[in-house]
C-alpha positions as CSV (number, residue, x, y, z in Angstrom):
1,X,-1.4,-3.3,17.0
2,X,-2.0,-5.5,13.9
3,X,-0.3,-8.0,11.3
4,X,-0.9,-7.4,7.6
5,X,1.0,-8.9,5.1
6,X,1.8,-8.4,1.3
7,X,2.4,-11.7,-0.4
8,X,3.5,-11.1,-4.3
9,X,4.9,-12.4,-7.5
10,X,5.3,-11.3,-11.5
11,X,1.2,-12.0,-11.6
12,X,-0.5,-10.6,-8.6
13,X,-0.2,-9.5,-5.1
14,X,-2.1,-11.2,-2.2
15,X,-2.9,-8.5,1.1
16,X,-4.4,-9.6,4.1
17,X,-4.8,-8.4,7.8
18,X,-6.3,-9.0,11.1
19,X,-9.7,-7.0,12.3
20,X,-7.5,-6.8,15.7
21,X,-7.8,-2.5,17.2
22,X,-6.0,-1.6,20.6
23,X,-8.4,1.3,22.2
24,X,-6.3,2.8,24.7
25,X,-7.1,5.4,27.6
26,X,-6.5,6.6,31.2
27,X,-3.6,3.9,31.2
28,X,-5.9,0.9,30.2
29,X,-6.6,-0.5,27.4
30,X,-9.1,-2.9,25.3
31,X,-9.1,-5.5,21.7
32,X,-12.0,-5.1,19.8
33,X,-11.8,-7.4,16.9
34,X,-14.2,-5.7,14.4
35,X,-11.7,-3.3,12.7
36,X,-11.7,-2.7,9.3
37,X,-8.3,-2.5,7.5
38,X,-7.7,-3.5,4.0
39,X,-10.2,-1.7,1.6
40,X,-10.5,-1.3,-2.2
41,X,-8.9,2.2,-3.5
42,X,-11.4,1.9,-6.1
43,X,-14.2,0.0,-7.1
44,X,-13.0,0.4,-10.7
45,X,-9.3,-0.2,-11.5
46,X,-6.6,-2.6,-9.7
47,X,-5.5,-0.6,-6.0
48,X,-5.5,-1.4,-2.6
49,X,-5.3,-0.2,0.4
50,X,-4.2,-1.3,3.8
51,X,-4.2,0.5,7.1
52,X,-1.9,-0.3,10.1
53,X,-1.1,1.4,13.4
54,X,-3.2,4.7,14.5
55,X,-7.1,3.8,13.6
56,X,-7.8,7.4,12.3
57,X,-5.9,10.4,11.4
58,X,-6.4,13.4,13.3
59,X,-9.4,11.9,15.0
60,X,-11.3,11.3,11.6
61,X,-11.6,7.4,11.2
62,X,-9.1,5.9,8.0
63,X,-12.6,4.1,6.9
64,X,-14.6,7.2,6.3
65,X,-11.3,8.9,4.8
66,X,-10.8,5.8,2.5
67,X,-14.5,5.3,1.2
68,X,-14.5,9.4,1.0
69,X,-11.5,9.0,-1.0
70,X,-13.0,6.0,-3.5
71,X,-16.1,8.3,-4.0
72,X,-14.7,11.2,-5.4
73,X,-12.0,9.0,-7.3
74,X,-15.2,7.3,-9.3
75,X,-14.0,5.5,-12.5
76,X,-10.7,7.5,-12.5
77,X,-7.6,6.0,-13.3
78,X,-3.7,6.8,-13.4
79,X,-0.7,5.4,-15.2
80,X,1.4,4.1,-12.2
81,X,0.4,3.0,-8.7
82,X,2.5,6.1,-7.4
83,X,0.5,8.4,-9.6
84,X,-2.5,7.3,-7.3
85,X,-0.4,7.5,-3.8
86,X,0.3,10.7,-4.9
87,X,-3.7,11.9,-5.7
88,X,-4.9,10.3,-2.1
89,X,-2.0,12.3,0.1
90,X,-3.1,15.7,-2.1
91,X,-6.8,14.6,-1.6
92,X,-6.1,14.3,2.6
93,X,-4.4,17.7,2.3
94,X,-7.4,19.3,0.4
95,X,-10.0,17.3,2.3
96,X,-10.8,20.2,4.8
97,X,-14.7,18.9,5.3
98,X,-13.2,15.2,6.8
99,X,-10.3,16.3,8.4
100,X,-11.2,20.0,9.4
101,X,-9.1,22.7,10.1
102,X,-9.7,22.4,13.8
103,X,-9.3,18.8,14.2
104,X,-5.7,19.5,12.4
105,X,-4.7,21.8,14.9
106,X,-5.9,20.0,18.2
107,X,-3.8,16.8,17.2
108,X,-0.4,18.8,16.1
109,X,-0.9,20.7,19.7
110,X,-1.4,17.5,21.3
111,X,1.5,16.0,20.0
112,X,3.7,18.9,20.7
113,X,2.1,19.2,24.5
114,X,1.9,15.7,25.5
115,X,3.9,13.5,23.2
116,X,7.0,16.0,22.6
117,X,7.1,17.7,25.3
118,X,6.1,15.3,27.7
119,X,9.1,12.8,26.5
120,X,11.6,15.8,26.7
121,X,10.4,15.9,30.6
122,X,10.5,12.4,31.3
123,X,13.8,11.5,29.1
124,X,15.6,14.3,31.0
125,X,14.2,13.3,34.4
126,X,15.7,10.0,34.2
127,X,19.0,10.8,34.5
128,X,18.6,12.9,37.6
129,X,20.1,11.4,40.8
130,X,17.7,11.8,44.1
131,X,19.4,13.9,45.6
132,X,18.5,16.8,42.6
133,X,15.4,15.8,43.3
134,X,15.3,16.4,46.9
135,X,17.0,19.8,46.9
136,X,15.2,20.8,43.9
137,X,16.2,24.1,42.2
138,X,14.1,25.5,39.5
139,X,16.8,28.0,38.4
140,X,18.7,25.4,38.1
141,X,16.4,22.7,36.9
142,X,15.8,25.2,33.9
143,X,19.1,25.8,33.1
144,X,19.8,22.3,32.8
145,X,17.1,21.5,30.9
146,X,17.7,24.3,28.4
147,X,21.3,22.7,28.0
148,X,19.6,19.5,27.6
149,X,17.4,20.6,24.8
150,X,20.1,22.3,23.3
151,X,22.1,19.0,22.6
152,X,19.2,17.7,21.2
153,X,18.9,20.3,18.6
154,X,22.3,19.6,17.4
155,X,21.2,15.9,17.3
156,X,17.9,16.9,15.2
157,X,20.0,18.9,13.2
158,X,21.2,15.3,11.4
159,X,17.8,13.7,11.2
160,X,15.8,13.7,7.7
161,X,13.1,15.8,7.1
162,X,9.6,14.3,6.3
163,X,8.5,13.6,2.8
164,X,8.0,17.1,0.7
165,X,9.2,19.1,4.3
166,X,12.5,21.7,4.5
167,X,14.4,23.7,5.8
168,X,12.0,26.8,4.6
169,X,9.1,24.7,6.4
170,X,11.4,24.4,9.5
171,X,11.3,28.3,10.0
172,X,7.9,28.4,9.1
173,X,7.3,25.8,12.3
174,X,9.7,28.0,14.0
175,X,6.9,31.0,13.7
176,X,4.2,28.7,15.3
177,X,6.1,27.0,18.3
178,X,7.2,30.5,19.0
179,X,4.2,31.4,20.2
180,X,3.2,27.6,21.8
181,X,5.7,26.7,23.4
182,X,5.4,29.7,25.5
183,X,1.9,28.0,26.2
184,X,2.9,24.3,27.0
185,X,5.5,25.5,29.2
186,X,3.5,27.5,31.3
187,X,0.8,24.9,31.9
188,X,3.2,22.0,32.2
189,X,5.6,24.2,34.9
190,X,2.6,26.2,36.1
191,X,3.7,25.3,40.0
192,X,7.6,27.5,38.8
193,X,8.3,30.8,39.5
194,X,7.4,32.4,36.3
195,X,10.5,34.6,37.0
196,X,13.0,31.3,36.6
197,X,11.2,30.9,32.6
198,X,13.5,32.5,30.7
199,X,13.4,33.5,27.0
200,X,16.4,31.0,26.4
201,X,14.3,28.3,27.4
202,X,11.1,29.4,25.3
203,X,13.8,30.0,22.4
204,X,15.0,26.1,22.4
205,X,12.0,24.5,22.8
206,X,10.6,26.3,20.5
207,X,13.5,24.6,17.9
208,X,13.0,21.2,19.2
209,X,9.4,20.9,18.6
210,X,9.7,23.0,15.0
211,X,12.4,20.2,14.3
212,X,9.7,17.6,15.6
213,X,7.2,19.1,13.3
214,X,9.4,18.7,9.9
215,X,11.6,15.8,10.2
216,X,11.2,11.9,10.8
217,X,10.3,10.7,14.3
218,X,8.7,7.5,15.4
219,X,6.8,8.7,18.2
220,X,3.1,10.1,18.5
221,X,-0.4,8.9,16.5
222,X,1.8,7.3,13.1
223,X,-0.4,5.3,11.2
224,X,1.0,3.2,8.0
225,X,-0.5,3.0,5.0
226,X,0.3,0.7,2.2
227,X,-1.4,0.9,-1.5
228,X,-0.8,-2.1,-3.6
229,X,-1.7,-2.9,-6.6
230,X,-1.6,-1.4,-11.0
231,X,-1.4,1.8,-12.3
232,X,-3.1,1.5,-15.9
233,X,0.5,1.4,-17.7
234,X,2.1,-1.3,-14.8
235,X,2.1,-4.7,-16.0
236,X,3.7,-5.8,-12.9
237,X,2.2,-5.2,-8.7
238,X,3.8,-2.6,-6.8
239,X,3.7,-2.3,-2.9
240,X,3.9,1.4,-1.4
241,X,4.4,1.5,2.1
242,X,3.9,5.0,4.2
243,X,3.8,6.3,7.7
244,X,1.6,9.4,8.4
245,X,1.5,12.1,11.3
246,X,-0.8,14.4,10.4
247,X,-0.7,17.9,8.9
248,X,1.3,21.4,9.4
249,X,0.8,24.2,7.2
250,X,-1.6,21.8,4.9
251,X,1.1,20.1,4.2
252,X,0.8,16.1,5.2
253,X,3.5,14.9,7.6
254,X,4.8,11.8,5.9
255,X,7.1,9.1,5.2
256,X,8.3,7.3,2.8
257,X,9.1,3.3,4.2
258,X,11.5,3.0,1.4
259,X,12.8,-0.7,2.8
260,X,9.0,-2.1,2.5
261,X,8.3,-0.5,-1.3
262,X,8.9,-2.8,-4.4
263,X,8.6,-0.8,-7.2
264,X,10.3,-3.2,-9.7
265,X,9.2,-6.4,-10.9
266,X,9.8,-9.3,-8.4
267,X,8.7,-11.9,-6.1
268,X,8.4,-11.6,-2.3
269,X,6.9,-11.3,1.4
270,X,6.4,-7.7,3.0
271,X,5.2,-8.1,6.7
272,X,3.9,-4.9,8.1
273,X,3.3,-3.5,12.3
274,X,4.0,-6.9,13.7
275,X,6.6,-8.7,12.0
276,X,8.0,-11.3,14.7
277,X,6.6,-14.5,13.7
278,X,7.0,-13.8,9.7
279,X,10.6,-13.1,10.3
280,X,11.3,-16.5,12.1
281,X,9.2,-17.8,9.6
282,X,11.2,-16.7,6.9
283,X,14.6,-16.6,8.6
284,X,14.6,-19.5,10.3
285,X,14.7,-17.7,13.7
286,X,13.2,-14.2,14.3
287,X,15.0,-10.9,13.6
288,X,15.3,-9.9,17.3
289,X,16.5,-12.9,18.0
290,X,19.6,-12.8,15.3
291,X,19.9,-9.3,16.8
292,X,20.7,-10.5,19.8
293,X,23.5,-12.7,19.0
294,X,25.3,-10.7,17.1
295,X,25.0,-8.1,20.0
296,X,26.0,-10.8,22.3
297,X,29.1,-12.1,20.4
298,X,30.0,-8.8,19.9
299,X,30.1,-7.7,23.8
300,X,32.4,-10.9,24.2
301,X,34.8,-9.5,21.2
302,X,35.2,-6.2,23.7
303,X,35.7,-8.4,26.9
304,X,38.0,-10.2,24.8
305,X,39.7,-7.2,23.8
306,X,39.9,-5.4,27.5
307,X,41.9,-8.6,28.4
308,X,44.0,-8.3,24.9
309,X,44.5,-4.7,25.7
310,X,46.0,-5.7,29.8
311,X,48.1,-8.7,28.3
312,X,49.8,-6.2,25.4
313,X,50.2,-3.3,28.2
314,X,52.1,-6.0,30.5
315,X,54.2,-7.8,27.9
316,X,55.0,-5.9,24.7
317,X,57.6,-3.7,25.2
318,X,55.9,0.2,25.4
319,X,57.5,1.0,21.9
320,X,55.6,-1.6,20.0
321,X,52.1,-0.9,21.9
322,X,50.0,1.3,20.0
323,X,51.2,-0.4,17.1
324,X,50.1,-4.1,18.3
325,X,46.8,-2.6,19.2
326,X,46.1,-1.3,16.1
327,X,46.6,-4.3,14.4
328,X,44.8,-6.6,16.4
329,X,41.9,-4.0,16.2
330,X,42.0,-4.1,12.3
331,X,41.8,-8.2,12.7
332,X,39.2,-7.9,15.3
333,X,37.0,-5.7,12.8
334,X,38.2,-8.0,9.6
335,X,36.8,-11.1,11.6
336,X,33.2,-9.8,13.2
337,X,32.5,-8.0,9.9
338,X,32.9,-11.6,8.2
339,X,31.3,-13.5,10.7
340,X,28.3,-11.5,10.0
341,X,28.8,-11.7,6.8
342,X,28.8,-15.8,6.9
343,X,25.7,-15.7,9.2
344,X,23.6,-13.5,6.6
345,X,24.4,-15.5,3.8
346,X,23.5,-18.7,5.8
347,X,20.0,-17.7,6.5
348,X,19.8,-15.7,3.0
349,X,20.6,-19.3,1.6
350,X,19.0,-21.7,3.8
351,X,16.1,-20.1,4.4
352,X,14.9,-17.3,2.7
353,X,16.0,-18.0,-0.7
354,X,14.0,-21.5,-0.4
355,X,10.8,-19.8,0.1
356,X,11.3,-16.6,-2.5
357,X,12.4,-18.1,-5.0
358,X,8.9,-20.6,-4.7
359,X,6.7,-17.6,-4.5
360,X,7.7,-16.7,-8.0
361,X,6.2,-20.0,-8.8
362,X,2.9,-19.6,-7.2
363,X,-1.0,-18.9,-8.2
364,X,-2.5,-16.5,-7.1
365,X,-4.8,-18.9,-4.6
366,X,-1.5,-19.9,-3.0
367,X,-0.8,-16.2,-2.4
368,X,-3.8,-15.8,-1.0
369,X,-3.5,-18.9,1.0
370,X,0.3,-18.0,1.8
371,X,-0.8,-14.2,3.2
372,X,-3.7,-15.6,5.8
373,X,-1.6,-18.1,6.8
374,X,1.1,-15.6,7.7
375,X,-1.0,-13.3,9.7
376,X,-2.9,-16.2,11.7
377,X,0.6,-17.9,12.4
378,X,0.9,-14.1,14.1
379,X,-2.5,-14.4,15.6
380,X,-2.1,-17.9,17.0
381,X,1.4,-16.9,18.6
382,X,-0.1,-13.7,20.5
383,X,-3.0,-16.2,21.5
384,X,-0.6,-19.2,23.0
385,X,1.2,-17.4,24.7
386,X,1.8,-14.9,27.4
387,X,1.7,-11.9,24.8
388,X,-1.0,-9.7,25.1
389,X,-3.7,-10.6,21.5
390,X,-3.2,-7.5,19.6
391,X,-3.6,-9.5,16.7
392,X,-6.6,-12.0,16.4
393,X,-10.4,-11.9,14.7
394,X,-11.2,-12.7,11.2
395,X,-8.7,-12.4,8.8
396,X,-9.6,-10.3,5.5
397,X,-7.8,-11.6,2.3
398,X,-8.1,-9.8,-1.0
399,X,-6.0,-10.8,-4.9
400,X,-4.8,-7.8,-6.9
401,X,-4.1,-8.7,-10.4
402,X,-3.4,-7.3,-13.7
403,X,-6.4,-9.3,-15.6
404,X,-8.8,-9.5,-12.8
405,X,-8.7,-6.4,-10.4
406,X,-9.5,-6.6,-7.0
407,X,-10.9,-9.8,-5.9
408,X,-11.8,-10.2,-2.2
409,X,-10.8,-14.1,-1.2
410,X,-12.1,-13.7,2.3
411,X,-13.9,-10.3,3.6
412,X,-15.9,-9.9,7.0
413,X,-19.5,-8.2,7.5
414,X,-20.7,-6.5,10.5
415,X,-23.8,-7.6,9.2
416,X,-25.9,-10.7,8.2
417,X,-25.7,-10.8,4.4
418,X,-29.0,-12.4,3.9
419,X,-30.9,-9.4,5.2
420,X,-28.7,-6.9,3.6
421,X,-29.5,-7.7,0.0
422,X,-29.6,-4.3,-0.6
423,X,-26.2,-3.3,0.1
424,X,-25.0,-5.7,-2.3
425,X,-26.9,-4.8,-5.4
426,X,-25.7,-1.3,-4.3
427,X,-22.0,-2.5,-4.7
């Protein structure tokens, strides 16, 4: 995990993030606190980049991808920041020596095998009581989980496709799961009677993991990708935030994070991955936490209700009852959806607005200033207490402007500078 942070006002937009990685394997993991994240798009114009969540894509490492990407860019430029979001996703596509054509297909296959199909297993597992278990069926067992699957077709059905993905890409997926699916299910029910596979089965998974491939999700290797920064015709910093899956059909799998883009000019704080201690920062208490009391007072309206609901059925003559129901429902739903209301506007007001409405205000040091502190108030939280430190080591800092590019405030080295003298009359 990490904590990165866009910080940003009418004159530039601070970016900083942790050097925190999470390397996990065979149900352990480690922190390393080396990892590079933010990076200059290019060495010529006003862009940056940050990288959160999956290290690499497809098993090729976002640094290599990133400096590939600044190298073939060269001295390059593009009228609006989305004009150069757009050039990097077509460059991944096209990029066949980074990201070859075999690495593409090992990770889809893995995320179909294990991630996909793995959680179908284990989500429909859970709901079995022992004794299936004990006198287990496999006819039986496949026929429910063929009914399973086929509910969550008609649930996939609502989902959004991914970025540039439809319904013609869908059937296209449909072609290639075809033939896997038949794979994954033999190896992962290799101990079944082959007889008790039926086509049916073959046929709906086959549907839910050509759904998986074309439409949003939030499981697998996502990593998130935001580019900040000027197109040559902006006059005001943008912040475009992405997640990314990987590749089918060289097409990219992508989204768009619509709520964490600013595309108009305006002043604000965008935390991104870990988000905790920003929120309570800027809310006055965190978002889970505000989540969780409006679930809790919620839960006591229905209690309230159930006892409304045995009081009416007792006294109120049976005439009148679905009547005085309905109405105290209608006040019930009146009051909550003001109460929230109230609560909303008293943090907006108190809290947030107190703090956003300064940031319009501030130079672009205190931006910079602002965004490290952010991320190390992250750092020190995971460090004090019993969390585990997925965010920690130096913090890199960098100052997108209009005037004055990309300006790194603070920037780690795996290397001593003084013997690398080199490298920097290279740069």
């Amino acid at each position: 995990m990490t904590a990165e942070i866009a910080v940003f006002n009418k004159t530039a937009v601070a970016l900083a993030a942790d050097s925190a990685v999470t390397i996990s394997g065979g149900g352990k993991h480690k922190i390393y606190n080396g990892a590079e994240k933010l990076f200059a798009l290019t060495k010529h114009h006003p862009v940056g980049l940050m990288v959160y969540g999956s290290g690499d894509l497809c098993t090729a490492p976002w640094e290599l991808i990133i400096k590939a990407y600044r190298s073939n860019l060269g001295s390059k430029c593009f009228d609006t920041l989305e004009e150069y979001a757009e050039d990097f996703f077509n460059f991944l596509q096209t990029s066949d020596s980074i990201i070859t054509a075999g690495m593409r297909d090992a990770h889809l296959y893995h995320f179909l095998s294990e991630t996909v199909f793995g959680m179908l297993v284990d989500a429909f597992s859970e709901d079995l009581e022992p004794a299936y278990l004990v006198n287990f069926d496999e006819k039986q067992f496949v026929t429910d989980f063929t009914s399973y699957c086929e509910q969550l077709i008609t649930k996939l059905s609502e989902v959004d496709y991914l970025d540039g993905f439809d319904v013609d890409d869908e059937q296209t997926a449909l072609v290639y799961t075809s033939a896997v699916s038949q794979r994954i299910i033999g190896q992962k029910f290799s101990d079944f009677d082959p007889t008790s596979l039926t086509p049916n089965l073959i046929k709906v998974v086959s549907n839910v993991l050509a759904a998986m491939i074309c439409k949003q999700s939030d499981i697998g290797s996502i990593s998130g990708i935001v580019i900040a920064g000027y197109g040559d015709k902006d006059y005001y910093p943008k912040v475009l935030s992405f997640e990314v899956c990987g590749f089918f059909n060289n097409k990219i799998r992508k989204t768009t994070n619509v709520d964490k883009c600013c595309i108009t000019p305006n002043c604000g704080v965008t935390p991104f991955a870990q988000e905790d201690e920003v929120s309570a920062f800027m809310q006055g208490a965190s978002a889970h936490l505000i989540q969780n009391l409006h679930a809790e007072y919620q839960s006591s309206i229905i209690n309230l209700l159930d006892g409304i609901d045995k009081v009416i059925t007792d006294r109120v003559p049976a005439a009148d009852i679905e009547g005085a129901k309905d109405a105290i429902v209608d006040v019930v739903r009146g009051t909550v959806s003001e109460c929230k209301a109230r609560i909303d506007s008293f943090v907006r007001e108190n809290y947030v607005d107190k703090v956003v409405n300064m940031i319009e205000f501030l130079p672009k040091q205190d931006l910079a200033y602002m965004a490290e502190s952010l991320v190390n108030l992250t750092a020190f939280k995971r460090k004090v207490s019993d969390d585990t430190e997925t965010v920690g080591g130096p913090i890199d800092v960098a100052i997108i402007s209009k005037a004055d590019g990309f300006i790194w405030v603070k920037r780690k080295h795996y290397f001593a500078k003084d013997l690398n003298h080199h490298f920097f009359s290279r740069s």
